[in-house]
C-alpha positions as CSV (number, residue, x, y, z in Angstrom):
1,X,-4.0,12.9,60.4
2,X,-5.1,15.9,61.5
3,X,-8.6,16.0,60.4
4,X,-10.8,13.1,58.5
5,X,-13.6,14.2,55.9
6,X,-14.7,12.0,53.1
7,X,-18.2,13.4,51.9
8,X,-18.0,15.0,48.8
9,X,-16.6,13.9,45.4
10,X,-13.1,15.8,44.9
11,X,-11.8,14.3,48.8
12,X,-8.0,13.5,48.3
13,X,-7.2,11.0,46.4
14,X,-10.8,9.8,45.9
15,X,-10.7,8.1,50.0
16,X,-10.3,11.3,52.3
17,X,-8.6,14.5,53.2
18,X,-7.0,14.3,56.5
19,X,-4.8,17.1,56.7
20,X,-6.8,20.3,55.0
21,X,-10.0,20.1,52.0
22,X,-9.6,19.7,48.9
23,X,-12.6,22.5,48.5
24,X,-10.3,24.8,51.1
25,X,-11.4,23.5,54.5
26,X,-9.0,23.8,56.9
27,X,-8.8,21.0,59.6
28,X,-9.8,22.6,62.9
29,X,-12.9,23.8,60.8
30,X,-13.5,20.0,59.3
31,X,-13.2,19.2,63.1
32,X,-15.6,21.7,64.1
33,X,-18.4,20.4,61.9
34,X,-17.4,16.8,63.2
35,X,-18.7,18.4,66.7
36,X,-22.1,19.9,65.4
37,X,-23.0,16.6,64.0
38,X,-22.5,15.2,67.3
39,X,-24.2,17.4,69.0
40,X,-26.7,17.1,66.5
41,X,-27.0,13.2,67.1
42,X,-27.0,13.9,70.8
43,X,-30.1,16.2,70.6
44,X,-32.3,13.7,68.0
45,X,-31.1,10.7,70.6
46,X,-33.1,12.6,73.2
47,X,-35.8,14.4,70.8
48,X,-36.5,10.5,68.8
49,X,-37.5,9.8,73.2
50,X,-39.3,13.1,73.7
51,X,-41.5,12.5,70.7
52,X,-42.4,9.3,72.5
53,X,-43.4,10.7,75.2
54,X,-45.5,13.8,73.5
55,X,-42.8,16.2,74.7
56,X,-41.3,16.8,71.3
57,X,-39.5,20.8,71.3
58,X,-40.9,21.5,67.6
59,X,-38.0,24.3,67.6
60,X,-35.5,21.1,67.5
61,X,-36.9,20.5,63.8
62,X,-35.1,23.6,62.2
63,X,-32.4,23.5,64.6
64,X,-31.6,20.2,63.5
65,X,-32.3,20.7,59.3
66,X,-30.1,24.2,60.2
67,X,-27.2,22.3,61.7
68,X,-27.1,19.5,58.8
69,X,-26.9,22.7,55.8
70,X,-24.6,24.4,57.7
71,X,-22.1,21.1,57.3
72,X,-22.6,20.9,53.4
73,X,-19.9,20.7,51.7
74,X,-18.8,24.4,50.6
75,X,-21.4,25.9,53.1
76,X,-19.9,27.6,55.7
77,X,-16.8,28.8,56.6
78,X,-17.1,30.6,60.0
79,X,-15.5,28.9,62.9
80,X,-17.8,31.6,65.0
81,X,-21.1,30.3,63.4
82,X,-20.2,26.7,64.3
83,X,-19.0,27.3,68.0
84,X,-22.5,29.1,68.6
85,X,-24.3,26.2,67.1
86,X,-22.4,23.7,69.4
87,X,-23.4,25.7,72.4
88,X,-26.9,26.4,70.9
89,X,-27.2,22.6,70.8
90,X,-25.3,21.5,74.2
91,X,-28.4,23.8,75.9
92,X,-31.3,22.4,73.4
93,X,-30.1,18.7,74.0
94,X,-30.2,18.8,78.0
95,X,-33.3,20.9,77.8
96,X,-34.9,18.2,75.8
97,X,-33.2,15.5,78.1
98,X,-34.3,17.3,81.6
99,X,-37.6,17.1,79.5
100,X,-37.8,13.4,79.3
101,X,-36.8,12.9,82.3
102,X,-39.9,15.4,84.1
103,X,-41.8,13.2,82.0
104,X,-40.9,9.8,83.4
105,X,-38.8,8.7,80.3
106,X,-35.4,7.3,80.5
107,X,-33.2,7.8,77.5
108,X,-31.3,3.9,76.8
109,X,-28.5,5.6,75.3
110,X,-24.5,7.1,75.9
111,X,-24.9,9.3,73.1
112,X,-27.0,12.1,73.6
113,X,-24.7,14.2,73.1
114,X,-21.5,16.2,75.3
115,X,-22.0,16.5,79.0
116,X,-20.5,19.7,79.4
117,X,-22.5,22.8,78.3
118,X,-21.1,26.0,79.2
119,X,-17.2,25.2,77.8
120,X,-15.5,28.3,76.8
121,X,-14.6,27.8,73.0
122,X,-11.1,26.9,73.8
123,X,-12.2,24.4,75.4
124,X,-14.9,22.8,72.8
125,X,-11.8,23.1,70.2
126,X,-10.3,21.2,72.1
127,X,-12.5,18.1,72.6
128,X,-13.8,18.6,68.4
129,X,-9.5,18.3,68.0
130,X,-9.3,15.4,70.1
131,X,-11.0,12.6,67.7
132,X,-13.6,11.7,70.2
133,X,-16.4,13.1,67.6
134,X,-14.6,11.5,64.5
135,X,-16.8,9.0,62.5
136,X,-13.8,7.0,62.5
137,X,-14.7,5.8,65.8
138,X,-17.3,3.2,64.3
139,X,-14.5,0.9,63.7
140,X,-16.3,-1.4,61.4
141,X,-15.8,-0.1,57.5
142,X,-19.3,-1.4,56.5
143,X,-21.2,0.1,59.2
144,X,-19.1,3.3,59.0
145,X,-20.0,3.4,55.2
146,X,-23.8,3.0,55.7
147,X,-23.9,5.5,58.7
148,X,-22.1,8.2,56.4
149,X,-24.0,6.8,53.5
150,X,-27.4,7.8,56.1
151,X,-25.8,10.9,57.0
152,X,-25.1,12.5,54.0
153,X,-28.5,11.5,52.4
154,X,-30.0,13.7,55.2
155,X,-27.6,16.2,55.1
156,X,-29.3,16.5,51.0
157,X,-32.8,16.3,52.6
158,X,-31.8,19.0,55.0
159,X,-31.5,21.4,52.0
160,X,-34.6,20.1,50.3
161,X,-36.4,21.1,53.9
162,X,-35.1,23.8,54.8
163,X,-36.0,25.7,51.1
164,X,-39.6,24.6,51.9
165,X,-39.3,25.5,55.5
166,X,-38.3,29.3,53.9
167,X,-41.0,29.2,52.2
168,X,-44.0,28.1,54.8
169,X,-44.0,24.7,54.0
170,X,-43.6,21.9,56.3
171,X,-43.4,17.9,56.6
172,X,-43.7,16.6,60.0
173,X,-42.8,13.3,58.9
174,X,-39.5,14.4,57.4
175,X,-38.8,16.1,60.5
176,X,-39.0,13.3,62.4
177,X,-37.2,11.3,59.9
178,X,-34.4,13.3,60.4
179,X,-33.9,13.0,64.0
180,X,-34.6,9.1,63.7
181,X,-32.1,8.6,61.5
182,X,-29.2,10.5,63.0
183,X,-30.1,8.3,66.5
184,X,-29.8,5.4,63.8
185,X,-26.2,6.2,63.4
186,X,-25.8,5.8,66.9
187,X,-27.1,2.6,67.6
188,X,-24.3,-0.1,67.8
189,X,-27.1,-3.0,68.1
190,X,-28.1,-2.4,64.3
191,X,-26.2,-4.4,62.0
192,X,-26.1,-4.0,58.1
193,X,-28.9,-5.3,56.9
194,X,-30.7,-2.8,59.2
195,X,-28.7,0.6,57.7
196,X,-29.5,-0.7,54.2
197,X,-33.2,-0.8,55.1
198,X,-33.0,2.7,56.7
199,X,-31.0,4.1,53.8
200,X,-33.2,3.1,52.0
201,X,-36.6,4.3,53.8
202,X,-34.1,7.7,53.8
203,X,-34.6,7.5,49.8
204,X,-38.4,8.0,50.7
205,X,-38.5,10.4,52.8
206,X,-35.9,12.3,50.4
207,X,-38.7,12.2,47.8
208,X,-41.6,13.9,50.0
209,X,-39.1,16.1,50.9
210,X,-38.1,17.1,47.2
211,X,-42.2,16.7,46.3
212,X,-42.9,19.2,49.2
213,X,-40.2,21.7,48.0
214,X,-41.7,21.2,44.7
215,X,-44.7,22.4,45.9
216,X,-43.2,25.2,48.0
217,X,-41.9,26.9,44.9
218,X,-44.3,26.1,42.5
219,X,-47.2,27.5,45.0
220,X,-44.7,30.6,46.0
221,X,-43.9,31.3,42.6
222,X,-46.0,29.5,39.8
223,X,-44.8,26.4,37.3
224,X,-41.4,27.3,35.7
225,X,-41.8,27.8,32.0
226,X,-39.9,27.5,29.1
227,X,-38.2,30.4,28.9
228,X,-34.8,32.2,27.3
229,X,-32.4,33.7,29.7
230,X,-29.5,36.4,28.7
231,X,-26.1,35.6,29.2
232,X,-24.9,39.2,28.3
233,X,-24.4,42.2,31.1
234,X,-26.7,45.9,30.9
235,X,-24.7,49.0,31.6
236,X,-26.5,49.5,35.0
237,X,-24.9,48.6,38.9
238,X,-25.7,45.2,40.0
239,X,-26.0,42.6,42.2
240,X,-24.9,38.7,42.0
241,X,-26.7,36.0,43.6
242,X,-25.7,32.7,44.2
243,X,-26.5,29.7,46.0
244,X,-30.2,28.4,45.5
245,X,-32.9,30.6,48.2
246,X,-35.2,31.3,46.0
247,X,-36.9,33.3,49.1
248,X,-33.7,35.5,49.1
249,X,-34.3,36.5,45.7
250,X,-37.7,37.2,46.1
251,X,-36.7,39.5,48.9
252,X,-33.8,41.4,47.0
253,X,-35.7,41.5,43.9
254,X,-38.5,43.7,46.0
255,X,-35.8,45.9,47.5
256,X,-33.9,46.7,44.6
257,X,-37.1,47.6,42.6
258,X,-36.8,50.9,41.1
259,X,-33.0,51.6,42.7
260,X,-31.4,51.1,39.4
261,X,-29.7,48.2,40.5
262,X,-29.6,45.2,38.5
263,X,-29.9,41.7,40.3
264,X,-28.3,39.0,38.0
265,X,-28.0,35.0,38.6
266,X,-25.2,32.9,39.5
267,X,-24.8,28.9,38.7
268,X,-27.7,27.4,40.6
269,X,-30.0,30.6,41.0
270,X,-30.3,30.6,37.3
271,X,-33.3,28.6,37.3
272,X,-34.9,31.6,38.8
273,X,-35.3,33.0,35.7
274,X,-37.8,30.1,34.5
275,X,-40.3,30.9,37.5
276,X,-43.3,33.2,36.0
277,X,-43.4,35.7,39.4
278,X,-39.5,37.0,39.0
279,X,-40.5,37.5,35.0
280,X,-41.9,40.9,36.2
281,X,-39.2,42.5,37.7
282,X,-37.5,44.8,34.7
283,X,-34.0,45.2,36.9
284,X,-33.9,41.1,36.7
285,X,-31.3,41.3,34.0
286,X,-29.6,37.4,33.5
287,X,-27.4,34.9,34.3
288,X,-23.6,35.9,34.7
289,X,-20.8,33.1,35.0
290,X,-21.2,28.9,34.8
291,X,-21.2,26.4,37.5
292,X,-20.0,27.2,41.7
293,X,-16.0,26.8,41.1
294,X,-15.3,29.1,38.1
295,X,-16.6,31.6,41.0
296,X,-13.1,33.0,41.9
297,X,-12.8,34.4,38.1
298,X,-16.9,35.3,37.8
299,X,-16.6,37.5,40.8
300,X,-14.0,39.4,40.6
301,X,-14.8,40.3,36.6
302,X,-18.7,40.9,38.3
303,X,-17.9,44.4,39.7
304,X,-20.5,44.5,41.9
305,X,-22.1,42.7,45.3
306,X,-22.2,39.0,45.9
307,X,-25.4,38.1,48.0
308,X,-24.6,33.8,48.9
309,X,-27.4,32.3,49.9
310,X,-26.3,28.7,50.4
311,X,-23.6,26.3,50.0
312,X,-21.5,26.1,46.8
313,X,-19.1,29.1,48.6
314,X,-15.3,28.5,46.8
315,X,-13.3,30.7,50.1
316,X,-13.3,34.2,48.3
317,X,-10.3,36.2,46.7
318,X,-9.2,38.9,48.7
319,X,-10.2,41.1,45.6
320,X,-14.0,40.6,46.1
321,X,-14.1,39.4,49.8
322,X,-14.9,42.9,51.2
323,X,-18.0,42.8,48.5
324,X,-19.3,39.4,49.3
325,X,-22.2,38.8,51.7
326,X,-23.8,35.7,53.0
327,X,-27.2,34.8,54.7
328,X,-29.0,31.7,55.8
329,X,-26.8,28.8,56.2
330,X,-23.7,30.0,54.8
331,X,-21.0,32.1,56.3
332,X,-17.1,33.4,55.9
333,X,-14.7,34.8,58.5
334,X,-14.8,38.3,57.7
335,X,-17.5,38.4,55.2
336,X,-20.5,40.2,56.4
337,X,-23.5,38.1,57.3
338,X,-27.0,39.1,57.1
339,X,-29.4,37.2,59.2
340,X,-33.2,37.6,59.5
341,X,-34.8,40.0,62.2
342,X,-37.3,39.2,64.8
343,X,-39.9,39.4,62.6
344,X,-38.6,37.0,59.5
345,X,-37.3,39.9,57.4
346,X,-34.1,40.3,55.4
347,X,-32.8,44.1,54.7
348,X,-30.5,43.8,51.9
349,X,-29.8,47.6,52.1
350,X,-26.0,47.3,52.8
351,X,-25.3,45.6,49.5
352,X,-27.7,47.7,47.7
353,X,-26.1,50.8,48.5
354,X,-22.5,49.5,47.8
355,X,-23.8,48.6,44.4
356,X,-24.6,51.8,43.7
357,X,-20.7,52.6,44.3
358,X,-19.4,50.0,42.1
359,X,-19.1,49.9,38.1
360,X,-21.2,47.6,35.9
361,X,-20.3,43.9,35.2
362,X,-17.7,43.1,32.6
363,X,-19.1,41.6,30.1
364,X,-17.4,37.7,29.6
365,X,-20.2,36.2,27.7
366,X,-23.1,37.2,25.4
367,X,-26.5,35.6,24.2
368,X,-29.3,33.4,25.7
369,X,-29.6,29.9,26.6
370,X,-33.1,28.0,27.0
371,X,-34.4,26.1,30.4
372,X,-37.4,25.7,32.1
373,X,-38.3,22.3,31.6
374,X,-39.5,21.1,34.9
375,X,-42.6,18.8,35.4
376,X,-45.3,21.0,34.7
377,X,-43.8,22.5,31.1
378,X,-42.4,19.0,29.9
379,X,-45.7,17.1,30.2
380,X,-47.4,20.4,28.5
381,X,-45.7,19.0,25.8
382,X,-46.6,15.3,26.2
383,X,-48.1,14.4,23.2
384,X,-45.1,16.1,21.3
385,X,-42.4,14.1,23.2
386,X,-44.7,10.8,22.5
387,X,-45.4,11.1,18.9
388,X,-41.4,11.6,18.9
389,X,-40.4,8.6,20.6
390,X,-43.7,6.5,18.8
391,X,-42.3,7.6,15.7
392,X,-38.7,6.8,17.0
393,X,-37.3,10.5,16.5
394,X,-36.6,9.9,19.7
395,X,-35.1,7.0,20.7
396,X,-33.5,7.4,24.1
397,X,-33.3,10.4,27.0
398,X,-30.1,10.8,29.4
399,X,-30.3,11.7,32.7
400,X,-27.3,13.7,33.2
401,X,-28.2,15.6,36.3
402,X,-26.0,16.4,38.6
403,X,-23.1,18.8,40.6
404,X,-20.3,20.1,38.3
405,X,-16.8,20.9,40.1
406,X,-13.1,21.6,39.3
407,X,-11.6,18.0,38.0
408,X,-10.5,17.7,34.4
409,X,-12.0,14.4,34.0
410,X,-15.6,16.4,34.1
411,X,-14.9,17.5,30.6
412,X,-16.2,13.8,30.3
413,X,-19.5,15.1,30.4
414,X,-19.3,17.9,27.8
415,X,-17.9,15.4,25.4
416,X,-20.7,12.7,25.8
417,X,-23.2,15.3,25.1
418,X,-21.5,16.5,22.4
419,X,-21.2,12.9,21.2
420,X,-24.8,11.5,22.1
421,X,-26.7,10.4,18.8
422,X,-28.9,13.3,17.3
423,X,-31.9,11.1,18.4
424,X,-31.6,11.7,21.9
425,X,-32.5,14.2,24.3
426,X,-30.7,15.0,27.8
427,X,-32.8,15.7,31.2
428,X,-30.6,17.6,33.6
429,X,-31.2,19.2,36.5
430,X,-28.5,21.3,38.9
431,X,-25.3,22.9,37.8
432,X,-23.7,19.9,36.0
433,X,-25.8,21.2,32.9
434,X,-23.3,23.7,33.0
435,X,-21.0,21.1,31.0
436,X,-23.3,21.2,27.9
437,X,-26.0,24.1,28.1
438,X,-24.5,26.5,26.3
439,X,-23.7,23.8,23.5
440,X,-25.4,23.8,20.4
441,X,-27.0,20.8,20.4
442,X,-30.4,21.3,18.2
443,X,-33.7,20.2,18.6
444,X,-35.9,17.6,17.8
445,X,-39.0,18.3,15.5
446,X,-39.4,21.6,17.9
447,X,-38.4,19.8,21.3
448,X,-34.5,21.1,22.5
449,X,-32.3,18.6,22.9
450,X,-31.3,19.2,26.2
451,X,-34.3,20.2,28.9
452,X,-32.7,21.7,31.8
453,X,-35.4,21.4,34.8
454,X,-33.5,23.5,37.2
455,X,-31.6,23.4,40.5
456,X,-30.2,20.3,41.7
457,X,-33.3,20.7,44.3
458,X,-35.6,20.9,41.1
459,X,-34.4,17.2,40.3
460,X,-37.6,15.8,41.8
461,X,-39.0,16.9,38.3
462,X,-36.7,14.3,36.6
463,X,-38.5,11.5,38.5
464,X,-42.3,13.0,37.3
465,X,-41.4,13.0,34.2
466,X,-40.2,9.5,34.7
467,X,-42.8,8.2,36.2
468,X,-45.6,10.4,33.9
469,X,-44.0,8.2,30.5
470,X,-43.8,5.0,32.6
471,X,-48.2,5.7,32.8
472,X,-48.1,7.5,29.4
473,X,-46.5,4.0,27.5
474,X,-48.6,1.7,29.9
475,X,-45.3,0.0,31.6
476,X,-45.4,-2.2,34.2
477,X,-41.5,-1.1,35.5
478,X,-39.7,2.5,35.3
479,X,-36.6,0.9,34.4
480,X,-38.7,-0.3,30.9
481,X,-38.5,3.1,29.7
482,X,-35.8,4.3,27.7
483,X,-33.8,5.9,30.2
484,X,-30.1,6.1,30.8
485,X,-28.7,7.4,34.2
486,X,-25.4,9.2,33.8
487,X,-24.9,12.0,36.7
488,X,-22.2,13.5,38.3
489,X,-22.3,13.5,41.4
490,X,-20.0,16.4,44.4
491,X,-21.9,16.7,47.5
492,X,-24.6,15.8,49.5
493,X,-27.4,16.5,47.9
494,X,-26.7,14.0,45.0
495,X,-26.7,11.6,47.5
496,X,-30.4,12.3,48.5
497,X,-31.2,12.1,44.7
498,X,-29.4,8.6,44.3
499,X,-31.5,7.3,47.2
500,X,-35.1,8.9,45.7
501,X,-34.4,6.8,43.0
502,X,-33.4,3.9,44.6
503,X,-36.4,4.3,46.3
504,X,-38.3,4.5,42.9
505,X,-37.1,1.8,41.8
506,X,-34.1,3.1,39.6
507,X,-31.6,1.1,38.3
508,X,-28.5,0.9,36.4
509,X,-27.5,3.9,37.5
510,X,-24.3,5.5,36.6
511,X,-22.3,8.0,38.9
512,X,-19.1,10.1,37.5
513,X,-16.5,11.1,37.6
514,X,-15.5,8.9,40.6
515,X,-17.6,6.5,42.7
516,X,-18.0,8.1,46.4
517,X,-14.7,7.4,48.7
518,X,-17.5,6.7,51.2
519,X,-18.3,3.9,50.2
520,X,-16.7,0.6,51.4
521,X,-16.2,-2.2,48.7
522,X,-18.6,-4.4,50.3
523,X,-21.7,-1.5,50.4
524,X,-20.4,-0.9,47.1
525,X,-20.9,-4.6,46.0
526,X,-24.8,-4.3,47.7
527,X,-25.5,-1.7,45.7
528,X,-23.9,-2.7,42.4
529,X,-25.6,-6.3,43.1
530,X,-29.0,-5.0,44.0
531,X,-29.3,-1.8,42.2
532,X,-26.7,-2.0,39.0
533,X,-24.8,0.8,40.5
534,X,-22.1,1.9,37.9
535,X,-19.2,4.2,37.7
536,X,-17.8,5.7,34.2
537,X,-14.8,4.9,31.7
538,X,-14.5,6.4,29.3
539,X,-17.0,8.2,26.8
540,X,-17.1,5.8,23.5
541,X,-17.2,2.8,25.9
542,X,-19.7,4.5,28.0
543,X,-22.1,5.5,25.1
544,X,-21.9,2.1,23.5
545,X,-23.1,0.2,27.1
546,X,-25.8,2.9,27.4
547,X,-27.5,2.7,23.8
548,X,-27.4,-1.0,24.6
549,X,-29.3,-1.0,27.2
């Protein structure tokens, strides 16, 4: 066993890759991001005591949400990026410890972190390789479970914050949360009953930080609105964007005004299009491609520039690589990174004067498909949606938000929409709607069968609408409503969805295509027992059990 990584959905064999990723990670890389999120536990160890003591270092908040994206599944790839973070950290933790200590404060703990800053980067390969900073040194299955459970909840949240914190927005409380629950992981007094109830409070805390992103892009950029995107390619250069910043749009959209470059979406940017203050850029031409892992085809048939912004990286082609740039979070050995200057600026003008050198996109689709249906637009059309359901034109929504990703048994979910009784309307959110949005599905008396409310970071919208019809109908519980929960789930930050709803008060809720090789059977039993927790069969089964329920 060379390496141990169980955090996403397609992990070997459903329990763990322990020689190299199934999404490409190589093992001294996997080990590598096992040493950042120690270090990272180290520094909130000491920070949780230097908040305490009114000596909190406010620039451990981004380092901390930074360190937590960069370990996303499909995030980064640079074994540079994460060596620098490690040392970045090693200095910030024994700054904040020599801090405490000046301030009379003792920190109770053997965990806050390494105690040797300044190893050359042989030497921190060395101790990541050794298994010392493996999660399987918490020995008990149970506790291991609901630490990584924890962890990769507020890896999700780390997303949600960091996309605020782009934007100007901030959560103090989230912050803190953060760093209070990686020390939680630490703590070998805390038995289960304690991790479920701070998994739990994690589910809240994942809701103000969806509601405060929410509010981020809704303030930066105005309520998305129903709105018809193209699928087809113009004749002009271009640029691709992937990933989910809107910021880094924003910023590329400016730059490439009047260049005659086009600037196109890519799987979870596509939302972008829904958002009223991109609708006046002219050069904003579509969408090109489907979901994150047909990217290796999309790419190379794009023609021009790649700009990633976040995770959701497949490791390129060597056909594309040398036209493939990343920024923020994200990075590739021997793709160029652009990160922001002194003064919080991006200059895109690299990519934008390669696309100028490059031919149009191929063309490998044509036509429009219809989103936009967050929050804001959905309950615009309240009174239509309940005169449908009074009437009993409608007579159930699907929740079928979600990551898509490479296995064959995800056709599952194109096949259940396809199959889902004409009275029923899907609610997605994130790039599983890529299984069923280009489907011709209909509409109900005017309302489209399947309301896509954006990004997987847009799924906060899921739970307003939600809880709007819960007020709407006058129920006393959200799980009255007719509601079914069937999402597919890959990485991390459909793990900070499950626990928001949890923390609503969800339940029956159904994950696909597999349960999460995280979990051990007796966390799995707590949550099936407590919450009605499901996995999938098979879709005739499956539809049958939800239209019962």
């Amino acid at each position: 066993m060379s390496m141990f990584c169980y955090q996403c959905q397609e992990t070997a064999g459903g329990k763990a890759c322990t020689m190299r990723g199934v999404c490409g990670k190589t093992s001294d890389l996997a080990n590598l991001q096992d040493l950042l999120m120690y270090v990272l536990k180290g520094i909130s160890v000491a920070n949780v005591k230097a908040r305490e003591l009114g000596v909190n270092r406010p620039e451990t908040d981004k380092f901390v949400f930074d360190g937590l994206f960069m370990t996303i599944t499909n995030a980064n790839w640079d074994k540079a990026r994460f060596l620098n973070a490690v040392r970045a950290g090693l200095k910030l933790r024994d700054e904040i410890v020599e801090a405490v200590v000046n301030a009379g404060g003792k920190i109770q703990s053997n965990y806050e972190g390494l105690t040797w800053n300044g190893s050359s980067d042989a030497e921190l390969e060395v101790k990541a390789e050794s298994g010392d900073v493996s999660i399987l040194q918490t020995k008990d299955e149970d506790i291991r479970s609901l630490r990584e459970l924890l962890t990769y909840g507020l890896k999700g949240m780390a997303a949600y914050a960091e996309h605020a914190y782009n934007l100007g927005f901030n959560d103090n409380g989230v912050f803190e949360f953060m760093q209070r629950g990686l020390a939680a992981t630490t703590d070998d007094k805390l038995g289960v009953n304690e991790y479920v109830a701070i998994v739990l409070e994690c589910g809240k805390y994942g809701v103000d930080a969806m509601a405060l992103l929410d509010k981020a892009n809704t303030t930066a950029y105005g309520n998305p609105e129903m709105t018809k995107v193209n699928i087809g390619v113009r004749n002009n250069p271009a640029i691709l964007v992937s990933g989910h910043d809107l910021k880094d749009l924003e910023i590329l959209l400016a730059q490439t005004e009047g260049t005659g470059v086009d600037v196109y979406t890519h799987s979870e940017m596509l939302p972008a299009h829904y958002y009223p203050a991109f609708k006046k850029y002219s050069h904003f031409a579509g969408n090109y491609g489907n979901a994150w892992w047909l990217q290796d085809k999309e790419f190379e048939s794009f023609n021009g520039p790649i700009l990633m912004t976040t995770n959701c990286i497949v490791p390129p082609k060597d056909s594309y690589k040398s036209r493939m740039f990343t920024t923020g979070a994200t990075g590739v050995e021997g793709v160029k990174h652009i990160d922001k200057k002194a003064d919080g600026s991006k200059d895109f003008s690299e990519i934008i004067a390669l696309a100028k050198t490059l031919p149009a996109p191929t063309e490998i689709e044509s036509g429009e498909i219809l989103g936009g249906f967050a929050h804001a637009q959905v309950l615009a059309l309240a009174d239509q949606v309940v005169e449908a359901v009074k009437t009993g034109a409608i007579k159930k929504f699907f929740v079928m938000a979600g990551c898509d990703g490479r296995m064959k048994s995800r056709n599952y979910y194109t096949e259940f929409a396809e199959k889902l009784p004409k009275d029923t309307v899907i609610l997605t959110a994130g790039c599983a709607k890529y299984k069923y949005n280009k489907l011709n599905l209909g509409d109900i008396n005017g309302i489209p069968r399947v309301l896509d409310a954006g990004q997987c970071n847009d799924s906060y919208s899921l739970a307003v609408i939600a809880l709007k019809l819960k007020e709407v109908f006058g129920l006393e519980n959200i799980n009255e409503l007719p509601i079914a929960y069937n999402i597919a789930w890959y990485e991390q930050k459909a793990v900070i969805v499950l626990l928001a709803l949890l923390h609503l008060g969800v339940k029956n809720i159904h994950l696909g295509p597999t349960l999460p090789g995280f979990l051990s059977p007796n966390v799995t039993k707590v949550l099936v027992e407590n919450f009605g927790i499901g996995g999938i069969t098979n879709v005739d089964d499956d539809m049958k059990m939800f239209m019962e329920m």
